[in-house]
Phi, psi and omega in degrees: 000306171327310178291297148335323177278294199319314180285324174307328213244345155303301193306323173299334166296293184235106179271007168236037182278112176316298183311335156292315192287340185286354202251298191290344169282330189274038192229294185293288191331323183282329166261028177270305172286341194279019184249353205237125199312313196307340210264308186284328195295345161256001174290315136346304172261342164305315170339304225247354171324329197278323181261157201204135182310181199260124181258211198297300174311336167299326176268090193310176185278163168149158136334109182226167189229135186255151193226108174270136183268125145302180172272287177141166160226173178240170174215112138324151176207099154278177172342308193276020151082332167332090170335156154208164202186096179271152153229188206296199192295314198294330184282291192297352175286306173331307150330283187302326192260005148299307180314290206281357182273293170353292158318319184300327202214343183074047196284177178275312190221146178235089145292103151289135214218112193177122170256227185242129195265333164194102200315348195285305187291119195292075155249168174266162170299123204263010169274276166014289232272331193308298185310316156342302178276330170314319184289284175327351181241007156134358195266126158005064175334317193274355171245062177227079148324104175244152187235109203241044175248329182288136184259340191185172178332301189290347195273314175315278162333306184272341172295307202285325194318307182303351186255014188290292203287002166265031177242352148088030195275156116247356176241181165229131201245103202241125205271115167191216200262148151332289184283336164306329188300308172341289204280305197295319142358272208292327172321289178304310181305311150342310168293356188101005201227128172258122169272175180232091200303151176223078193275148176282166183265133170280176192268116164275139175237140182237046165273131162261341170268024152261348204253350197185034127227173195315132156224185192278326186285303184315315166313290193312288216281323164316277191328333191298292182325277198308314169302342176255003167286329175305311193290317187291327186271343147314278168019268150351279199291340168245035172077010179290325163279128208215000000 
């Protein structure tokens, strides 16, 4: 939008100027495909290519720890001011595929791991709320950590590191989104810790006219993309990444 004024107002300035119109034209194009699902949704599986869910074989013997990443949640209030607290889509796939690793492998332990992405918003801690779901979907309470302190990827990373070495593990089986995997990979490892990826299943649409004309879910999945093309080259540059 910003970009969009910035061309309005060049043209208007200089209205026979090629180069404005050419900036409004690479402009409607450019929010046209990142609005149309198919265009971020295959930048998303290339992202994300390298990992494949996770079966039995994959995990060697030993203790292990499944270390699920949050998301974020929302928290509601009606009149009589009473809470309630879901979480978002993107939490809950991580969930379910915490849940079914869990079945799978048996772990010693479940770190839920997730704080507040900006302590100013009166949200719940989405490590809170994941153990919630987590119980509901069948996991223990007493093999559930949550670790609610963390804001973010890096954050993650150096809490559960610290939280290792008294749960007595040897591997870590680490739960999140596809396009998210890459970076927490690397994340972790920057911290000393080699994982085992467990990626959650995205949502397929066999719509066609979600898949390949402009909608708000082709936006949500551009926006995703671009924070981790930002977030992995951020990283990068302060060494966070390995």
């Amino acid at each position: 939008m910003v970009c969009l004024v910035a061309g309005v107002i060049w043209l208007y300035a200089r209205p026979k100027a090629r180069a404005s119109r050419v900036f409004l034209a690479l402009i409607a194009v450019g929010y046209t495909l990142a609005s149309i699902y198919a265009v971020p949704h295959t930048v998303e599986r290339w992202m994300g290519a390298r990992f494949h869910p996770l079966t039995r074989a994959d995990v060697p013997p030993g203790r292990t720890v499944v270390v699920l990443l949050g998301s974020g949640s929302y928290r509601r209030q009606d009149w009589s001011d009473f809470t309630f607290s879901v979480l978002d889509p993107i939490g809950a796939e991580r969930t379910l595929e915490a849940a079914r690793v869990y079945r799978l492998v048996h772990p010693a332990w479940v770190i839920s791991s997730g704080g507040l992405i900006d302590p100013a918003e009166p949200e719940d801690p989405a490590g809170e709320i994941m153990r919630e779901s987590l119980v509901r979907l069948g996991v223990p309470a007493e093999r559930i950590i949550v670790e609610r302190a963390s804001t973010n990827t890096r954050d993650e990373a150096t809490s559960v590191a610290a939280m290792l070495p008294s749960l007595g593990v040897d591997h870590v089986i680490l739960v999140t989104s596809p396009i998210h995997m890459r970076r927490s990979v690397g994340m972790f490892r920057a911290v000393g810790l080699t994982v085992i990826p467990a990626i959650a299943r995205d949502p397929e649409y066999s719509d066609w006219m979600l898949r390949l004309v402009p909608t708000q879910t082709g936006l949500r999945l551009s926006a995703l993309v671009v924070h981790e093309t930002i977030g992995l080259a951020y990283y990068r540059l302060r060494g966070w990444y390995h």
